[in-house]
PDB file as gemmi writes it, atoms N, CA and C in Angstrom:
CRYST1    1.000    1.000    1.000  90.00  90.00  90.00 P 1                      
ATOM      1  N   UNK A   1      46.456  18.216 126.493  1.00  0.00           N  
ATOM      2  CA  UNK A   1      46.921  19.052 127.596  1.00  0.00           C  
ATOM      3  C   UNK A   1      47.685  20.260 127.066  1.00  0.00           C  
ATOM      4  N   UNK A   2      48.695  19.850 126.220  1.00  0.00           N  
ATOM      5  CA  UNK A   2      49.299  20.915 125.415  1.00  0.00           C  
ATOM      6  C   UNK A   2      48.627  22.418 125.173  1.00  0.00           C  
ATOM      7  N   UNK A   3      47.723  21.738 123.812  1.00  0.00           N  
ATOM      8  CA  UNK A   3      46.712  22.444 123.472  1.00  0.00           C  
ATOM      9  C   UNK A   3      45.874  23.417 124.230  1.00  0.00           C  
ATOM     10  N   UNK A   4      45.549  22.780 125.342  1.00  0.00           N  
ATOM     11  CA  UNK A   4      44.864  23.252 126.372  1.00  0.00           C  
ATOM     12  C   UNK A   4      45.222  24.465 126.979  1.00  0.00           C  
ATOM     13  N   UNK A   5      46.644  24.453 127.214  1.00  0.00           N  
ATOM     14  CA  UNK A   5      47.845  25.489 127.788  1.00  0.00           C  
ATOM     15  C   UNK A   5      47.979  26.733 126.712  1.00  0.00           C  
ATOM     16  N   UNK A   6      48.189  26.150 125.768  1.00  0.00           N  
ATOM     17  CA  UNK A   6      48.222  27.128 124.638  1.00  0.00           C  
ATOM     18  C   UNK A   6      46.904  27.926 124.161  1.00  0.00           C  
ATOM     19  N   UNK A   7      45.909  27.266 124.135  1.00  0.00           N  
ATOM     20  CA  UNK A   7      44.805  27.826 124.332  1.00  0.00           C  
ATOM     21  C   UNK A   7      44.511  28.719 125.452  1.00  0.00           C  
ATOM     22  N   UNK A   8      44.192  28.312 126.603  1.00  0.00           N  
ATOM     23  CA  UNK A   8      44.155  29.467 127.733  1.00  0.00           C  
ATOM     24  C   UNK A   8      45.444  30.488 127.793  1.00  0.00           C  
ATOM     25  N   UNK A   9      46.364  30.330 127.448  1.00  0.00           N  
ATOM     26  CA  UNK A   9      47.569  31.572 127.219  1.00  0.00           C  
ATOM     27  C   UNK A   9      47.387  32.125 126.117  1.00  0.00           C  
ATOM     28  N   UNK A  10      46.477  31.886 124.979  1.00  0.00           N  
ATOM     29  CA  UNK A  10      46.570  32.545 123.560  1.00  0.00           C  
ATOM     30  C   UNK A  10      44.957  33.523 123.963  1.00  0.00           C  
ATOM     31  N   UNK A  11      43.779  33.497 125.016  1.00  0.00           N  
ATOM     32  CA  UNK A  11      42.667  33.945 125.554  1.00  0.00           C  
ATOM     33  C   UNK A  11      43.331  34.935 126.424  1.00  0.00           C  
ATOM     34  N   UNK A  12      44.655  34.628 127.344  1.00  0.00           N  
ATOM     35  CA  UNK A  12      45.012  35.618 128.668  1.00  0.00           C  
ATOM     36  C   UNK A  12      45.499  36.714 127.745  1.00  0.00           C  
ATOM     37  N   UNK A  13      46.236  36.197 126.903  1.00  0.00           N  
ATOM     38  CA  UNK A  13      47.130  37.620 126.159  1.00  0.00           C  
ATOM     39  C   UNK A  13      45.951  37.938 125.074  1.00  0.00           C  
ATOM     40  N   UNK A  14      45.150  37.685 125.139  1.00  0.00           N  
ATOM     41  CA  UNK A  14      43.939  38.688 123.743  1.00  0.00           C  
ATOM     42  C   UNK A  14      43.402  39.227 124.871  1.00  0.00           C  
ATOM     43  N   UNK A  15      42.713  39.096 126.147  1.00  0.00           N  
ATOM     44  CA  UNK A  15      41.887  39.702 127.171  1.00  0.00           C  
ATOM     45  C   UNK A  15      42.674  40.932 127.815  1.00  0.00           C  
ATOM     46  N   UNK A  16      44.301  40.703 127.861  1.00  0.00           N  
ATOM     47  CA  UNK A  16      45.324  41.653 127.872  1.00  0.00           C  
ATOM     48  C   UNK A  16      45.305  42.597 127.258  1.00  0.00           C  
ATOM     49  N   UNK A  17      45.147  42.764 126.089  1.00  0.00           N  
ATOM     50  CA  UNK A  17      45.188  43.219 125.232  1.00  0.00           C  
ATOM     51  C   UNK A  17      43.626  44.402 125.196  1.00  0.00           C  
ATOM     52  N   UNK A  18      42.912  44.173 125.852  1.00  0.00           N  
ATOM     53  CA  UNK A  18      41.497  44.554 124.938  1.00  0.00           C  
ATOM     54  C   UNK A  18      41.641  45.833 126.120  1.00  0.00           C  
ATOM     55  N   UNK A  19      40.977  47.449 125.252  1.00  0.00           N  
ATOM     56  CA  UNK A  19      41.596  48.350 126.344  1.00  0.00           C  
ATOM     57  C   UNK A  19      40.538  48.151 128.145  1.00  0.00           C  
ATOM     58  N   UNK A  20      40.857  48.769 129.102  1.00  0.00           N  
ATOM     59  CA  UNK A  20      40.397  48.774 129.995  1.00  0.00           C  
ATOM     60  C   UNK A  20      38.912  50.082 130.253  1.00  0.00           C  
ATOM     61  N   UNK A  21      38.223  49.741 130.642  1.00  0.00           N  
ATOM     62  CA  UNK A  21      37.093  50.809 130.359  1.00  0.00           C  
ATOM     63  C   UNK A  21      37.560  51.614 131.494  1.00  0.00           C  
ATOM     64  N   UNK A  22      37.496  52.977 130.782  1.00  0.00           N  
ATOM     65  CA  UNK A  22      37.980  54.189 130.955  1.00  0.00           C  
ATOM     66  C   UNK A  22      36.763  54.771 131.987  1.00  0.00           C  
ATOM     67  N   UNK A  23      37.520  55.087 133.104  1.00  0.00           N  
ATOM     68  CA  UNK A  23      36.334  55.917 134.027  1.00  0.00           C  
ATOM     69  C   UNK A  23      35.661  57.404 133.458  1.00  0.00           C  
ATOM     70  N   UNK A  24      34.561  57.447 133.375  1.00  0.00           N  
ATOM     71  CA  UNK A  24      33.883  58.391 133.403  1.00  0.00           C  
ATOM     72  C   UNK A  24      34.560  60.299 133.846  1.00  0.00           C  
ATOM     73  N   UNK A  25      34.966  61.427 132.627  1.00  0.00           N  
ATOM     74  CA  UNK A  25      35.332  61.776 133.127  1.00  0.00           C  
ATOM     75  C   UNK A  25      34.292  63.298 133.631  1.00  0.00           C  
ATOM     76  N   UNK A  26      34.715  63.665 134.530  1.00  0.00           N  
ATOM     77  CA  UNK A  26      34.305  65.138 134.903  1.00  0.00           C  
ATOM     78  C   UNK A  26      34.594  66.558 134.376  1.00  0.00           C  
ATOM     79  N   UNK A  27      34.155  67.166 133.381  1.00  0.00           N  
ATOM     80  CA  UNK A  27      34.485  67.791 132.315  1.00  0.00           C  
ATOM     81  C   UNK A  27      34.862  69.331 133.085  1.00  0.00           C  
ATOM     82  N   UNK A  28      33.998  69.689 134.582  1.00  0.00           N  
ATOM     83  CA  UNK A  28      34.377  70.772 135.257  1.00  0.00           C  
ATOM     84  C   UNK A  28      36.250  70.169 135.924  1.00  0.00           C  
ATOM     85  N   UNK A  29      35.702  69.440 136.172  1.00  0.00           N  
ATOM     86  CA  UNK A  29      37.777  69.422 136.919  1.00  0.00           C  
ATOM     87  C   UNK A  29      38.594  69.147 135.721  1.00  0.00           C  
ATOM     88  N   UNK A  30      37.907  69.023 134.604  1.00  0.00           N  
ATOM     89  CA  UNK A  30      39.029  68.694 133.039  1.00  0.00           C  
ATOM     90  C   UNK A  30      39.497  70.339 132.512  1.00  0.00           C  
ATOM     91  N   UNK A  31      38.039  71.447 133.003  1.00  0.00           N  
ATOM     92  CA  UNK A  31      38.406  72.773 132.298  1.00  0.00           C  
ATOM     93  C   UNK A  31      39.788  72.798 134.060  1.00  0.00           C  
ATOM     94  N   UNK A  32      39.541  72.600 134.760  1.00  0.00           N  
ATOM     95  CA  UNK A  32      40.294  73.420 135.699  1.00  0.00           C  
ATOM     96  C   UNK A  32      41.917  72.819 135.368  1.00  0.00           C  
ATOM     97  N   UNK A  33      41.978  71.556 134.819  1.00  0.00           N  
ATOM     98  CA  UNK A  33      43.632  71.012 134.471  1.00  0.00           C  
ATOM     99  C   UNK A  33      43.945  71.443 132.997  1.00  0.00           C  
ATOM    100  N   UNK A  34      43.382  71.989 132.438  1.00  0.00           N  
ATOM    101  CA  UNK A  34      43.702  72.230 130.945  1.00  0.00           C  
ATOM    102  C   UNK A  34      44.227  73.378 131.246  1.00  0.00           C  
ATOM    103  N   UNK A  35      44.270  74.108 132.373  1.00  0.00           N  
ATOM    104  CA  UNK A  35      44.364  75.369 132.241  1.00  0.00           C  
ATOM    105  C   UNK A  35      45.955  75.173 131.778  1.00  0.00           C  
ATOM    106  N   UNK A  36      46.764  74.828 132.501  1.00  0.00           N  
ATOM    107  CA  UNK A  36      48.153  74.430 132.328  1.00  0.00           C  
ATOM    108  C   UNK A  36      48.118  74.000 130.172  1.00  0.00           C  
ATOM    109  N   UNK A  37      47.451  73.583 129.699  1.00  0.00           N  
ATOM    110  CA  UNK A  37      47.865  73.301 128.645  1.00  0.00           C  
ATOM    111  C   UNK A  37      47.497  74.358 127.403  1.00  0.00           C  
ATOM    112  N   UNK A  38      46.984  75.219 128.031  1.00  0.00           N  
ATOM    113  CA  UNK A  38      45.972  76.483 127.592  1.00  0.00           C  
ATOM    114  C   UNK A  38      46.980  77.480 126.471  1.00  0.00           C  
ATOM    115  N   UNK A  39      48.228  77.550 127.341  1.00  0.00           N  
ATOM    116  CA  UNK A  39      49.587  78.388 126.616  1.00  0.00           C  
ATOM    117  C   UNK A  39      50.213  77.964 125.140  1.00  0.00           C  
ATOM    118  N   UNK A  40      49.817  76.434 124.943  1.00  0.00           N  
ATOM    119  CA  UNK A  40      49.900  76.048 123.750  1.00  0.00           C  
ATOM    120  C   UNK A  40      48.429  76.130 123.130  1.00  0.00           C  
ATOM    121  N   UNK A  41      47.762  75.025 123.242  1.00  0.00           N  
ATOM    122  CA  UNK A  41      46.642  74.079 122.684  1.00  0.00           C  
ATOM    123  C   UNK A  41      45.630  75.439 122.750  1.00  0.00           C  
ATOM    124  N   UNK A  42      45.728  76.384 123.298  1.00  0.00           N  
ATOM    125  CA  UNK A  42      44.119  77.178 123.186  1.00  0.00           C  
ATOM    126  C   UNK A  42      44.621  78.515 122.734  1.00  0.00           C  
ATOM    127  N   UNK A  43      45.924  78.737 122.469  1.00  0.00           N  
ATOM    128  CA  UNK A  43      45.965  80.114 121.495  1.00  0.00           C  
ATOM    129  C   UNK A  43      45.415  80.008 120.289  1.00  0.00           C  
ATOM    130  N   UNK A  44      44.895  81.070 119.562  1.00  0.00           N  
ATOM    131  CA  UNK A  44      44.351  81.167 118.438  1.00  0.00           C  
ATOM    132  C   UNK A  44      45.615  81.540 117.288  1.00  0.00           C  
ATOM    133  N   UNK A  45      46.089  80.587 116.655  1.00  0.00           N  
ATOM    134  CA  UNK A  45      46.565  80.454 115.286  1.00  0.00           C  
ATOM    135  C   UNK A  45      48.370  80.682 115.808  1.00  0.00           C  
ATOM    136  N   UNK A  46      48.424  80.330 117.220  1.00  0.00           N  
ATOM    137  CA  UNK A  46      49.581  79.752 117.869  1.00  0.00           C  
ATOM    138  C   UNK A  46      50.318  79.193 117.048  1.00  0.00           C  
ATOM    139  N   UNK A  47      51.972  79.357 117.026  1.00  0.00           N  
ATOM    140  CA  UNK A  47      52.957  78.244 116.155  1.00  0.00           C  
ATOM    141  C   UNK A  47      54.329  78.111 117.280  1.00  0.00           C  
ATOM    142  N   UNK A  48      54.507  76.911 117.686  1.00  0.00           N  
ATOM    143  CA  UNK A  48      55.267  76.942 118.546  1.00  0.00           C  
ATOM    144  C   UNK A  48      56.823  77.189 117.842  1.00  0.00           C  
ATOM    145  N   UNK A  49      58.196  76.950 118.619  1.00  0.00           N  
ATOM    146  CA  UNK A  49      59.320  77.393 117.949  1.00  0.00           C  
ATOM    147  C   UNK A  49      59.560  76.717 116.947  1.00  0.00           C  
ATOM    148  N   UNK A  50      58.666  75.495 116.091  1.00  0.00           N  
ATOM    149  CA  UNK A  50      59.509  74.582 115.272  1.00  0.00           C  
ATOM    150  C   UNK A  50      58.328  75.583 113.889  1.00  0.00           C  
ATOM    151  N   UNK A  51      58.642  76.292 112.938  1.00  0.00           N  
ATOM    152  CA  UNK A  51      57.966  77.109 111.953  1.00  0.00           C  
ATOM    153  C   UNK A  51      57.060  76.216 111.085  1.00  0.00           C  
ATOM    154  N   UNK A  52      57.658  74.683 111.149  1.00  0.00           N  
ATOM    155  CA  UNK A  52      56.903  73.984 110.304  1.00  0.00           C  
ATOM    156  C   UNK A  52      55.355  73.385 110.944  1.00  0.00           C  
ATOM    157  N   UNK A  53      55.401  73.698 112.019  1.00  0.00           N  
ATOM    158  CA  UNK A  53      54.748  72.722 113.189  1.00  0.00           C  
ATOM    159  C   UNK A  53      53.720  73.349 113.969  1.00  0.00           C  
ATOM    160  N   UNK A  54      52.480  73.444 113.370  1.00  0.00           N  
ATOM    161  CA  UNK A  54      51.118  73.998 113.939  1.00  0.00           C  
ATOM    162  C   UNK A  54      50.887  73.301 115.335  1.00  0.00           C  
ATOM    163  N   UNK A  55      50.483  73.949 116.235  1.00  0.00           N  
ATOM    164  CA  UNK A  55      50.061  73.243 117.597  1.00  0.00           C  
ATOM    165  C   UNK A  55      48.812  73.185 117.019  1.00  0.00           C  
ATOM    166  N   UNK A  56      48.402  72.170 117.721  1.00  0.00           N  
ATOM    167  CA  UNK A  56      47.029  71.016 117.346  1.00  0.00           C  
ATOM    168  C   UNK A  56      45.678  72.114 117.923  1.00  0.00           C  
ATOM    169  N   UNK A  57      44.707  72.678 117.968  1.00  0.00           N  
ATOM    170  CA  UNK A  57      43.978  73.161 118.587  1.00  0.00           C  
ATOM    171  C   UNK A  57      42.780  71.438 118.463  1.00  0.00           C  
ATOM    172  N   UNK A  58      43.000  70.984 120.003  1.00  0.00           N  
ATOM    173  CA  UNK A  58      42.229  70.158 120.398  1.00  0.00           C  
ATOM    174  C   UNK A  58      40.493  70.311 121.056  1.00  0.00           C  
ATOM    175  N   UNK A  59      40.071  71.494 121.647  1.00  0.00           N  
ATOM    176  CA  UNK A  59      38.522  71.573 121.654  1.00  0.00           C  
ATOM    177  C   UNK A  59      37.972  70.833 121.177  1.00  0.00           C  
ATOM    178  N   UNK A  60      36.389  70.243 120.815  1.00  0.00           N  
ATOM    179  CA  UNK A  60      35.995  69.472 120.365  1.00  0.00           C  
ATOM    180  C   UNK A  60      36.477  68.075 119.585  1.00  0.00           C  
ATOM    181  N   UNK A  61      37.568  67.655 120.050  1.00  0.00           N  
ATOM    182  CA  UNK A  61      37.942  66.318 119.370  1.00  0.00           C  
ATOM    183  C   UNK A  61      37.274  65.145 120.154  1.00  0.00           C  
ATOM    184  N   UNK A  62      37.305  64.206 119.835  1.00  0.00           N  
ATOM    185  CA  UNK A  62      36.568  62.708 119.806  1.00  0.00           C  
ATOM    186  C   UNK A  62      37.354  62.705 121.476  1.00  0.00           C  
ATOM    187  N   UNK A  63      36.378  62.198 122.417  1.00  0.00           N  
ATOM    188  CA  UNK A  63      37.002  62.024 124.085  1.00  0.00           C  
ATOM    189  C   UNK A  63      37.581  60.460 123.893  1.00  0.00           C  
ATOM    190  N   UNK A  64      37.774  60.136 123.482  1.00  0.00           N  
ATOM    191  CA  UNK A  64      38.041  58.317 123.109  1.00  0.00           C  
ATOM    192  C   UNK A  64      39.724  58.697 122.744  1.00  0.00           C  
ATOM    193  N   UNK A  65      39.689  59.220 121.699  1.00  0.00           N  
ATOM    194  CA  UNK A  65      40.532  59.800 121.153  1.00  0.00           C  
ATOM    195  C   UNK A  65      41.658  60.690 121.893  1.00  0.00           C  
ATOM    196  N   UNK A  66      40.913  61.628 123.056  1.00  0.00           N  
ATOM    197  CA  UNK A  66      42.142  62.264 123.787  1.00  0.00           C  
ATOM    198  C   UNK A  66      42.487  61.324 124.717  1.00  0.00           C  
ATOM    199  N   UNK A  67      41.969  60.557 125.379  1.00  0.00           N  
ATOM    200  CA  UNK A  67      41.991  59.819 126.359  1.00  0.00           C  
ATOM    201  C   UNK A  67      43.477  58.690 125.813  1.00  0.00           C  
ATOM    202  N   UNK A  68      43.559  58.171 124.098  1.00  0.00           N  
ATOM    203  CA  UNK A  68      44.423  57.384 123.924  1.00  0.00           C  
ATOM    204  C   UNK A  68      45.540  58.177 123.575  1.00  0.00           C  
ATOM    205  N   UNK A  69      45.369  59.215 123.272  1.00  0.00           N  
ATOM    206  CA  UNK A  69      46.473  60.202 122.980  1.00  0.00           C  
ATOM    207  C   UNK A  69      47.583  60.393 124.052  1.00  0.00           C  
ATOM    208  N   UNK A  70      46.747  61.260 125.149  1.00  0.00           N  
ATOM    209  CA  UNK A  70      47.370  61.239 126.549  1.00  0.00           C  
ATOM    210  C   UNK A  70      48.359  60.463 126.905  1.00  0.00           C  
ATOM    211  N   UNK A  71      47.352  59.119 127.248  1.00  0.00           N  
ATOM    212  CA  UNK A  71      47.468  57.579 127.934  1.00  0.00           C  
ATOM    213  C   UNK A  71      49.240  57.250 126.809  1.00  0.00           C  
ATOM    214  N   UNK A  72      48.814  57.483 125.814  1.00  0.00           N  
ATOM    215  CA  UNK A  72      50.190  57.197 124.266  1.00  0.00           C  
ATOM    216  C   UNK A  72      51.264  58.211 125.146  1.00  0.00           C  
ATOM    217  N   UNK A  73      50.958  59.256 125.159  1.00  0.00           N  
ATOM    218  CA  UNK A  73      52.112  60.810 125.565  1.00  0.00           C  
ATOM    219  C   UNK A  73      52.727  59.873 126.937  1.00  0.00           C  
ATOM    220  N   UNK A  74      51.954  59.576 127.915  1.00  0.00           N  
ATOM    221  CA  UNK A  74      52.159  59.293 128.965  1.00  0.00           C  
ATOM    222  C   UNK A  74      53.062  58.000 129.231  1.00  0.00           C  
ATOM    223  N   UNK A  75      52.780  57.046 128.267  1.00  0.00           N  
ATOM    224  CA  UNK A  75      53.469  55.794 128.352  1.00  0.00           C  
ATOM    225  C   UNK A  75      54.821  55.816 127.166  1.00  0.00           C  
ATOM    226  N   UNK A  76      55.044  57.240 126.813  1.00  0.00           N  
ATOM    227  CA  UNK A  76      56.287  57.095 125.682  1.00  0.00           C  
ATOM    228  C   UNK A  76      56.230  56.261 124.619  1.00  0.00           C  
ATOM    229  N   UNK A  77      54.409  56.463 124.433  1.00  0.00           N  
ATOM    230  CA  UNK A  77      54.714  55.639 123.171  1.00  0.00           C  
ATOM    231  C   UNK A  77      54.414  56.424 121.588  1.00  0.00           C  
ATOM    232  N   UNK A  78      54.122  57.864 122.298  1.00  0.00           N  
ATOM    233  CA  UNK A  78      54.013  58.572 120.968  1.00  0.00           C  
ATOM    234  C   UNK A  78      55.307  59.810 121.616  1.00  0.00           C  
ATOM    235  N   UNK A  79      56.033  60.292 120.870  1.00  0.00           N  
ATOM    236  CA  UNK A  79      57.277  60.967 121.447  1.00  0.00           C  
ATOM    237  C   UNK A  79      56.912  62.537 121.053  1.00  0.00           C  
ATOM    238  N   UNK A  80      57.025  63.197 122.218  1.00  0.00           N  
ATOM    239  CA  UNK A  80      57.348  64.804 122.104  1.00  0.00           C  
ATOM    240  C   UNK A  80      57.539  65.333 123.967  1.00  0.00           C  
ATOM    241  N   UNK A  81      58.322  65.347 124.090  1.00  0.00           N  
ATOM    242  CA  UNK A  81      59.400  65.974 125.038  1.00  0.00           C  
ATOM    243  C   UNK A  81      58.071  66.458 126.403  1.00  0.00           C  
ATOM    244  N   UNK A  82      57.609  67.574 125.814  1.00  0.00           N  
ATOM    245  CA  UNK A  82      56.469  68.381 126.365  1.00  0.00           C  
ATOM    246  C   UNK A  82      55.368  67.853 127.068  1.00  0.00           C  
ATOM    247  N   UNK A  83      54.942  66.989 126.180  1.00  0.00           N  
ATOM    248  CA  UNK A  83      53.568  66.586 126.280  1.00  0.00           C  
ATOM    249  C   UNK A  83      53.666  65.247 127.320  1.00  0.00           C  
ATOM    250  N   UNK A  84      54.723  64.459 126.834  1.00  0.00           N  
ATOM    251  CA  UNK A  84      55.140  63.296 128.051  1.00  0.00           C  
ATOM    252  C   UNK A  84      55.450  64.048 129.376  1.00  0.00           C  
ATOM    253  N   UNK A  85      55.886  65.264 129.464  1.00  0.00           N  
ATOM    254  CA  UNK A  85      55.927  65.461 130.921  1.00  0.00           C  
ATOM    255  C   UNK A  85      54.665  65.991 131.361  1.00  0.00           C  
ATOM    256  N   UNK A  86      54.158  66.481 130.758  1.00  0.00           N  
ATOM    257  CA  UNK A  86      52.416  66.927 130.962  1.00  0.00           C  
ATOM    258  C   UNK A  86      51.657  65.502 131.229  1.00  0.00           C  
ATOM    259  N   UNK A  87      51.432  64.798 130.150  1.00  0.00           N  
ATOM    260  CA  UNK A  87      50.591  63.289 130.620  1.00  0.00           C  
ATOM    261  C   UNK A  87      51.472  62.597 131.563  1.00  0.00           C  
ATOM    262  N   UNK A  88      52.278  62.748 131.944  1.00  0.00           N  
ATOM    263  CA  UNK A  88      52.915  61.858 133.042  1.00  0.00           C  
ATOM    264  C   UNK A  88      52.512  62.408 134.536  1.00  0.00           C  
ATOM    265  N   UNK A  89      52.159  63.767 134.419  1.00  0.00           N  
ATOM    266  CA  UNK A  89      51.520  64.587 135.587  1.00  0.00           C  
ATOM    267  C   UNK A  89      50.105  63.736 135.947  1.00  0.00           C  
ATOM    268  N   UNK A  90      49.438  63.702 135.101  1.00  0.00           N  
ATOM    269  CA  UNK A  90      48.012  63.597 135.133  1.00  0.00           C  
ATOM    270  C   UNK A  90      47.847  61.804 135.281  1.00  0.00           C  
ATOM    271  N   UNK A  91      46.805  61.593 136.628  1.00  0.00           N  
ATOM    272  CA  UNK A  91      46.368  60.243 136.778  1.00  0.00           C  
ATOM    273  C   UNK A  91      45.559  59.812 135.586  1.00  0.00           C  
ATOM    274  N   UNK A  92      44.939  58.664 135.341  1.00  0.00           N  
ATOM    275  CA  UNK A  92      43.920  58.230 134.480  1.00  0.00           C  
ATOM    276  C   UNK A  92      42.233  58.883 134.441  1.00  0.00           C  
ATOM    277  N   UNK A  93      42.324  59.287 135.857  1.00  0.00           N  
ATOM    278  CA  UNK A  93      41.307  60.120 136.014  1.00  0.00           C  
ATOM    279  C   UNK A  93      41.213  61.350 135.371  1.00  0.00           C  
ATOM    280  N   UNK A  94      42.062  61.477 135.975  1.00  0.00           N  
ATOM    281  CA  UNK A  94      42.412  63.426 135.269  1.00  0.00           C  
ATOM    282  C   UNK A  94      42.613  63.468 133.875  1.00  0.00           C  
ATOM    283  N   UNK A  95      42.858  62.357 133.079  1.00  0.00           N  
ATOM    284  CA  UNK A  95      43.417  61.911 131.888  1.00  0.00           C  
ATOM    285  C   UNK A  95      41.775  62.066 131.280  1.00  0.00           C  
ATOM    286  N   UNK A  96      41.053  61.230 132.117  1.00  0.00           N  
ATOM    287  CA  UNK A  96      39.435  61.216 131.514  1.00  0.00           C  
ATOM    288  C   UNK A  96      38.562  62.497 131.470  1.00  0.00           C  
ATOM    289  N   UNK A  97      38.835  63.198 132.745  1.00  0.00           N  
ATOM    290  CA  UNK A  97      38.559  64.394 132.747  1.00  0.00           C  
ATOM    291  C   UNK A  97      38.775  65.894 132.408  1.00  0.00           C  
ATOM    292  N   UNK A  98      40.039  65.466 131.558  1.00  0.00           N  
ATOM    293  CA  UNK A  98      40.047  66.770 130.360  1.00  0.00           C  
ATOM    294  C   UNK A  98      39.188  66.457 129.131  1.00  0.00           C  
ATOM    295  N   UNK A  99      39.612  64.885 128.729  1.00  0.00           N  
ATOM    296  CA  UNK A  99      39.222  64.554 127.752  1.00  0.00           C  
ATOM    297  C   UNK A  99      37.603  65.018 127.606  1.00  0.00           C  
ATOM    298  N   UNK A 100      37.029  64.893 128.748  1.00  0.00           N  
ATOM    299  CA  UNK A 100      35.864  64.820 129.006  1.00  0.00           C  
ATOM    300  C   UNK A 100      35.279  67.068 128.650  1.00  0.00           C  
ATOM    301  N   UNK A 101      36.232  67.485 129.665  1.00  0.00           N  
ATOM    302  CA  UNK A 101      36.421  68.876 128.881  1.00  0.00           C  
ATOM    303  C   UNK A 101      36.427  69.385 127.045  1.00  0.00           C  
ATOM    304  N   UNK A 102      37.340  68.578 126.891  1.00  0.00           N  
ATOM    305  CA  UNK A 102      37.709  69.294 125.356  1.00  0.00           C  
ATOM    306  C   UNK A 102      36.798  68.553 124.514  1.00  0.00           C  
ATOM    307  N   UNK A 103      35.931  67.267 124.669  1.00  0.00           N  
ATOM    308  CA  UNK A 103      35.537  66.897 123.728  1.00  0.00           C  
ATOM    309  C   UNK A 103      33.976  67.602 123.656  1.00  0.00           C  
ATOM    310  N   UNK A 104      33.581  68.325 124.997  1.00  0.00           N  
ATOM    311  CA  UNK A 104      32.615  68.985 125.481  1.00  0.00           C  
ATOM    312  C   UNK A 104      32.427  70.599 124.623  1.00  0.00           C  
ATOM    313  N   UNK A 105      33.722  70.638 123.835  1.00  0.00           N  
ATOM    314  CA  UNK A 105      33.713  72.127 123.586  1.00  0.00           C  
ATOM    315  C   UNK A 105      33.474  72.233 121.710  1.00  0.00           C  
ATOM    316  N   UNK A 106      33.741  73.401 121.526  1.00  0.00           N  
ATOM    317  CA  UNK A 106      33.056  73.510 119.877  1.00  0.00           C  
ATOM    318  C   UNK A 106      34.506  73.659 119.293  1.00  0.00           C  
ATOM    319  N   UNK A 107      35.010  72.706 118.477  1.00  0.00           N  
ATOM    320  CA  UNK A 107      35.604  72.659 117.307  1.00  0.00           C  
ATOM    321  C   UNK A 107      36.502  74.061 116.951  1.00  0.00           C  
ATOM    322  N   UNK A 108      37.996  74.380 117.220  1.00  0.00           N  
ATOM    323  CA  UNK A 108      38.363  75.307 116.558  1.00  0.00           C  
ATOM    324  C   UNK A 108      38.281  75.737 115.420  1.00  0.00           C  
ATOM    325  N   UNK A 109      38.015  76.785 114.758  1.00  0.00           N  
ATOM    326  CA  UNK A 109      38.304  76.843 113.435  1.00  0.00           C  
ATOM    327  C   UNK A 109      39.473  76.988 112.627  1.00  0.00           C  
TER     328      UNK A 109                                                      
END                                                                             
């Protein structure tokens, strides 16, 4: 019986664990919310106030990838001031549907 308990609670918390499939996003309503992130992430050779600290030019990155980024910004589990109040704006949808934008686009140089 023990066993049993421990077993089905050691299955609930691995099934917990495994991510949730991410809705499908819409890459036209992803260009229309990026616009807001455009002032950093889409200047060309942009350096925000910290001199050491290149802003990321995200376009073409992996959509898997922005989607956990965000979802990270959003849940305070990756830290920068900015960006948590930006992903905290955006539903899971909207979260899918930039991703779905930028991973749609060609690679900064």
């Amino acid at each position: 019986m023990k066993r049993t308990v421990l077993l089905a609670a050691g299955i609930a918390l691995a099934l917990s664990a495994l991510p949730v499939a991410a809705a499908a996003g819409d890459a036209d309503n992803g260009k229309s919310l990026f616009y807001t992130c455009t002032g950093c992430h889409g200047i060309e050779d942009y350096k925000n106030a910290y001199p050491a600290y290149r802003v990321p030019k995200i376009g073409g990155q992996n959509e898997q990838y922005l989607i956990a980024a965000l979802t990270a910004y959003q849940r305070g589990e990756r830290s920068h001031p900015t960006m948590r109040a930006q992903a905290e704006s955006f539903t899971e949808q909207e979260i899918a549907d930039i991703a779905a934008y930028l991973s749609s686009l060609k690679p900064a140089n």
